[in-house]
C-alpha positions as a printed NumPy array, in Angstrom:
array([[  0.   ,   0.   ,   0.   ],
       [  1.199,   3.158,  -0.97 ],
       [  2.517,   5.707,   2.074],
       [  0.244,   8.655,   3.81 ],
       [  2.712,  11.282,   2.018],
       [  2.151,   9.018,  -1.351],
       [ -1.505,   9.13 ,  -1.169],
       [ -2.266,  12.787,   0.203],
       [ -0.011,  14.485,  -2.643],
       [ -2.008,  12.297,  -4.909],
       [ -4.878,  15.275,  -4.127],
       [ -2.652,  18.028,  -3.935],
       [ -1.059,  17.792,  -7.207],
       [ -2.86 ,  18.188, -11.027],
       [ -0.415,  15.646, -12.496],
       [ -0.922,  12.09 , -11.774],
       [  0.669,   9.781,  -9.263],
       [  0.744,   6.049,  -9.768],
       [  1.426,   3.808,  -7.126],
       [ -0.679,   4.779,  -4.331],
       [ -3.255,   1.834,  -4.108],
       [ -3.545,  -0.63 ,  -2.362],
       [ -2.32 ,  -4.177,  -3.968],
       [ -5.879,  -5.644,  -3.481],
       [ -7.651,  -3.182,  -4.631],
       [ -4.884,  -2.927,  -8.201],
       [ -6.046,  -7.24 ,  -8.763],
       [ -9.64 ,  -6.463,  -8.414],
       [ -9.6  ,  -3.768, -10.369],
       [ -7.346,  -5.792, -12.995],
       [ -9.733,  -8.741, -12.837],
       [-12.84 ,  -6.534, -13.009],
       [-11.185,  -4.97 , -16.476],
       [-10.193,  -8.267, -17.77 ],
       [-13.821,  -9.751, -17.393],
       [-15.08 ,  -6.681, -18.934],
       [-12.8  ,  -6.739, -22.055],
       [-13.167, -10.764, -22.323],
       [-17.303, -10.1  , -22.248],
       [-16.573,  -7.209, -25.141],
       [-14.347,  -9.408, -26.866],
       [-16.627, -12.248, -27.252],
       [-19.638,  -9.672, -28.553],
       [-17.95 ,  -7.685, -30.789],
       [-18.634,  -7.139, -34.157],
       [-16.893,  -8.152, -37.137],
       [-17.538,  -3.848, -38.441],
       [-15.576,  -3.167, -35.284],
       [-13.073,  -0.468, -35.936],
       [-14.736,   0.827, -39.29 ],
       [-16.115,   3.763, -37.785],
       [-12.806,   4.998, -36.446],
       [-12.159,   6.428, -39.93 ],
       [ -9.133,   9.204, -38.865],
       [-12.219,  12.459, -40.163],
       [-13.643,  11.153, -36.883],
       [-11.034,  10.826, -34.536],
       [ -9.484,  14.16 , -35.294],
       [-12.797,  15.717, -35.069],
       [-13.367,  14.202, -31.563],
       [-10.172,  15.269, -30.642],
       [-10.096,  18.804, -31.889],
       [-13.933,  19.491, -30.759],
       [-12.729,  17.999, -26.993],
       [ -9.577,  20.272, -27.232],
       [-11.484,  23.239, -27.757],
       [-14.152,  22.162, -25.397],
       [-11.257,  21.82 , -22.435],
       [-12.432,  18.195, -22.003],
       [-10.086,  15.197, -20.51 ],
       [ -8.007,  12.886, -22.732],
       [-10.417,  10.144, -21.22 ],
       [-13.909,  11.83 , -22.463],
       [-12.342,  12.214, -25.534],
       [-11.775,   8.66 , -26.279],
       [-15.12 ,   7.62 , -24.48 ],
       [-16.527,   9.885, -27.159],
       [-14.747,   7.941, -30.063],
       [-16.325,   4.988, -28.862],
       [-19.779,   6.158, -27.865],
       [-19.885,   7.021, -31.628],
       [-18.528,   3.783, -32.677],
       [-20.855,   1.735, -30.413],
       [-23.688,   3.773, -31.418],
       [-22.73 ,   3.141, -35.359],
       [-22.718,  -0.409, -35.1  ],
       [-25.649,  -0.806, -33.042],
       [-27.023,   1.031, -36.179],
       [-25.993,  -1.021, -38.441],
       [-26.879,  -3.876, -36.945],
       [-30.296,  -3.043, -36.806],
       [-30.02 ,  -2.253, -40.76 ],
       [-28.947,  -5.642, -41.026],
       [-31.64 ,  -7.485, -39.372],
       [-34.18 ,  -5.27 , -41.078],
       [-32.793,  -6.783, -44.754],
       [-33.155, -10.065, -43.233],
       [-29.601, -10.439, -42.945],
       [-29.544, -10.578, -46.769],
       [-27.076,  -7.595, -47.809],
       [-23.381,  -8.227, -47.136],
       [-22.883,  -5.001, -47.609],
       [-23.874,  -3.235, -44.562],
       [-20.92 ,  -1.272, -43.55 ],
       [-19.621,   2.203, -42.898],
       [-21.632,   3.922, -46.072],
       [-24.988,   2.808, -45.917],
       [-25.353,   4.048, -42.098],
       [-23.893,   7.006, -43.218],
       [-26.775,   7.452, -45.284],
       [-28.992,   6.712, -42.997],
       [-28.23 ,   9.24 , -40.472],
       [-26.891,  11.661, -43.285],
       [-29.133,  14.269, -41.962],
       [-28.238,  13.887, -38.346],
       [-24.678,  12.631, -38.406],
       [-22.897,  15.895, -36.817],
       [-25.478,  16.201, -34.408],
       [-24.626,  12.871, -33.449],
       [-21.345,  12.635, -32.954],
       [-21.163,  15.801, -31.164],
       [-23.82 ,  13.974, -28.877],
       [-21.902,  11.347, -27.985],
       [-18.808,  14.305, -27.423],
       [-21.304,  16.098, -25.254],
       [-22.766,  12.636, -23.462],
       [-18.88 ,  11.648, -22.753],
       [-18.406,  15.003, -20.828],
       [-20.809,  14.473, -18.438],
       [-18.638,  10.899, -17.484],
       [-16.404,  13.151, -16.432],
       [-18.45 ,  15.594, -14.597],
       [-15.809,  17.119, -11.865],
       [-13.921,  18.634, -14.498],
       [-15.537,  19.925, -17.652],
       [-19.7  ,  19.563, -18.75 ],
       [-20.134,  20.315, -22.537],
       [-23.638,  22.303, -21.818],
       [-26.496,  23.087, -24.2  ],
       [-25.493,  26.503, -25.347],
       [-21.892,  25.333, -25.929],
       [-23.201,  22.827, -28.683],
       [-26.16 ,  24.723, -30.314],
       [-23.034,  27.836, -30.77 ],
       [-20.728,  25.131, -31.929],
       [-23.152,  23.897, -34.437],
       [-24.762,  26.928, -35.739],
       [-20.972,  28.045, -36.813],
       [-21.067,  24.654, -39.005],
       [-23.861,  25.924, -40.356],
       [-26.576,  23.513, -38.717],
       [-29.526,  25.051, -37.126],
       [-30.693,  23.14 , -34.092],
       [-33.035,  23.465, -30.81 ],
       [-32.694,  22.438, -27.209],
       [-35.34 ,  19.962, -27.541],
       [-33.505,  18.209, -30.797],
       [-30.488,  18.365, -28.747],
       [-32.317,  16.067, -25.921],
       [-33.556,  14.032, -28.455],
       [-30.392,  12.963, -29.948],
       [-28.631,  12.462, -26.122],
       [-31.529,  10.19 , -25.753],
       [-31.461,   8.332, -29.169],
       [-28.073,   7.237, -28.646],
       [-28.576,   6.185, -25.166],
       [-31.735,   4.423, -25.871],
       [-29.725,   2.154, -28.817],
       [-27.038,   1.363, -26.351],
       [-29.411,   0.73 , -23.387],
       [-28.17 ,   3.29 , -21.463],
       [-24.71 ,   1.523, -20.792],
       [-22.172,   4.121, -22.381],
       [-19.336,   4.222, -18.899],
       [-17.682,   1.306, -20.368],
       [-13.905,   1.419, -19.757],
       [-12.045,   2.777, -22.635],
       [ -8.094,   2.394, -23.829],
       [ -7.086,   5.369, -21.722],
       [ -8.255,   3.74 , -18.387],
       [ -6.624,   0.402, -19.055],
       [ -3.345,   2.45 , -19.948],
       [ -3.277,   4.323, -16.357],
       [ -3.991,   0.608, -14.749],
       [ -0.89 ,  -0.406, -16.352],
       [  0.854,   2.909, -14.817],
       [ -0.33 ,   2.091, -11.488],
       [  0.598,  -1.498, -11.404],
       [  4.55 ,  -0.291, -12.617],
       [  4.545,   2.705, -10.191],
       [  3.884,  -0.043,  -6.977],
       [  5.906,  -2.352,  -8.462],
       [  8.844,   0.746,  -8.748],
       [  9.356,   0.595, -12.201],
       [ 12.91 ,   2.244, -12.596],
       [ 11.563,   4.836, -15.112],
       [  9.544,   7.623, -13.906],
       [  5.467,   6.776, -14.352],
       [  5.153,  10.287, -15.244],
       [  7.088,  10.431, -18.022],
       [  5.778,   7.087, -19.206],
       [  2.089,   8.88 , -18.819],
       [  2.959,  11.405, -21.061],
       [  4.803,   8.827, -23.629],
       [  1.166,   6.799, -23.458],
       [ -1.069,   9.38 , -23.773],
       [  1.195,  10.293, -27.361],
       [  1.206,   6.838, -28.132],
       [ -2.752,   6.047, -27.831],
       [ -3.706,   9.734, -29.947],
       [ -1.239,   8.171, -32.939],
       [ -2.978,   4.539, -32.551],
       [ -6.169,   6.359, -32.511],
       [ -5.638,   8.474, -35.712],
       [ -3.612,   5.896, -37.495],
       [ -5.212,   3.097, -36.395],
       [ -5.427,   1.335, -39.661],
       [ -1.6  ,   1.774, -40.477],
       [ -0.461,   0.411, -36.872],
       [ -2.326,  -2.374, -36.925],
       [ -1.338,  -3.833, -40.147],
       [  2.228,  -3.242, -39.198],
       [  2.191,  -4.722, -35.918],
       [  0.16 ,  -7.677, -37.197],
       [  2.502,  -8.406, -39.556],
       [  5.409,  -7.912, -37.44 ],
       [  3.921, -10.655, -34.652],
       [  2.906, -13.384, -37.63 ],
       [  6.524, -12.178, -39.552],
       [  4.308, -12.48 , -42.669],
       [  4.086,  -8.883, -45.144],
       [  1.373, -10.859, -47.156],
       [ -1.407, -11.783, -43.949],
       [ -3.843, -14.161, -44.657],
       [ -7.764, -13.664, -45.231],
       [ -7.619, -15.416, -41.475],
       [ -5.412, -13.61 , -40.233],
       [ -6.979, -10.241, -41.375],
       [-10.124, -10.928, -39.869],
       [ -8.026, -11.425, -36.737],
       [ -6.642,  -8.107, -37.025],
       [-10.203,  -6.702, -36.845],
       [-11.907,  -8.243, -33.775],
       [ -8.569,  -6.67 , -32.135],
       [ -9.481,  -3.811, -29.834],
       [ -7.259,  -1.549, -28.858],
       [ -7.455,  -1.321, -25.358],
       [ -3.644,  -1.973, -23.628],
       [ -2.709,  -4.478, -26.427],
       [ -1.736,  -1.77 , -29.166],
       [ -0.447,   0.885, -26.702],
       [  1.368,  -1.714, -24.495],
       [  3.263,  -2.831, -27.694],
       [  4.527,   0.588, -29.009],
       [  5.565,   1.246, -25.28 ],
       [  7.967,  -1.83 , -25.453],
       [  9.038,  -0.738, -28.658],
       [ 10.214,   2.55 , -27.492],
       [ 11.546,   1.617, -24.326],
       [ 13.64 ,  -0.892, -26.044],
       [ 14.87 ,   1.758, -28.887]])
């Protein structure tokens, strides 16, 4: 268990401080995360990743950076969106009888072609309020934000869309994101005084998951071929590549990468 001193400057300070929890309370957490990402893993769609297009993520990312939100909400938001999408197109799957192979990242595009900004700067907006103590996206923010893309919407439309989205994922959008299993990895090194500073690793991380996250598509065909020393994958082996979240498994490989350059 981290010390008094340890745990008291862990309020006192902005930056963060890994290292400070109790061992117990580091496993269940870890076996908590693991069950969670097992239960994703063996739900997840075979779309999964396809509306992470790099538009997207850079559009999260600037709209959160000039919102003052956290690095977390902004990668909740990413996958709000991407949960939402694919609960989307799910349902235009089922209602073509599961006869059109070609349900993908177009043809729910279309669908919500009218209402696609307003959603994804819902699911911005719903990821703000996960994070409550520091930043809230309000109403006014996003109706002044919108209006200087040129949309014209009202407070009521606004609600609606909140509640659209949360009604198609049943409400359940505080699911852990790649951010939160990166810090878990921080905290396990900083009590098990890893010789290089956690801080500095934080920082490295939080570079590291913004490139995975815009060049998703480029990272993972490189590291997949690097682990099956293959440049031609198979059609198996691509498939693989795309039920692959990337929660700690992309970040945690760059981070050996550089710490072994």
């Amino acid at each position: 268990m981290g010390s008094p001193a340890k745990v008291a400057n862990r309020y006192q300070s902005s930056e963060p401080v890994f290292g400070a929890v109790a061992a117990e309370a580091i496993q269940d957490a870890l076996l908590h995360m693991a069950k969670e990402n097992e239960h994703y893993l063996s739900k997840i769609s075979a779309e999964a990743g396809c509306f992470k297009e790099t538009q997207i993520v850079e559009f999260v990312f600037l709209v959160s950076e000039k919102w003052n939100l956290t690095e977390s909400a902004r990668y909740q938001a990413i996958e709000i969106f991407e949960r939402f999408m694919l609960t989307l197109a799910e349902e235009l799957s089922d209602s073509t009888g599961g006869k059109d192979e070609d349900i993908n990242w177009v043809s729910v595009k279309q669908q919500i072609e009218g209402t696609y900004v307003l959603r994804l700067v819902s699911c911005i907006q719903l990821a703000s309020k996960l994070s409550f103590h520091y930043s809230i996206v309000n109403n006014n923010m996003v109706l002044k934000f919108l209006q200087s893309l040129g949309f014209s919407y009202t407070t009521e439309e606004l609600l609606e869309s909140e509640l659209v989205i949360l009604k198609a994922l049943h409400f359940q959008i505080n699911v852990p994101a790649p951010f939160a299993y990166v810090e878990m990895i921080l905290e396990v090194l900083g009590y098990n005084g890893y010789l290089l500073p956690t801080k500095q690793l934080h920082k490295m991380c939080r570079h590291l998951l913004s490139l995975t996250y815009l060049l998703r598509s480029s990272i993972y065909d490189t590291l997949l071929k690097a682990s099956i020393e293959n440049p031609s994958p198979s059609e198996l082996q691509l498939l693989w590549k795309t039920l692959v979240t990337p929660q700690a498994s992309v970040c945690g490989a760059l981070l050996r990468q550089s710490t072994q350059s």
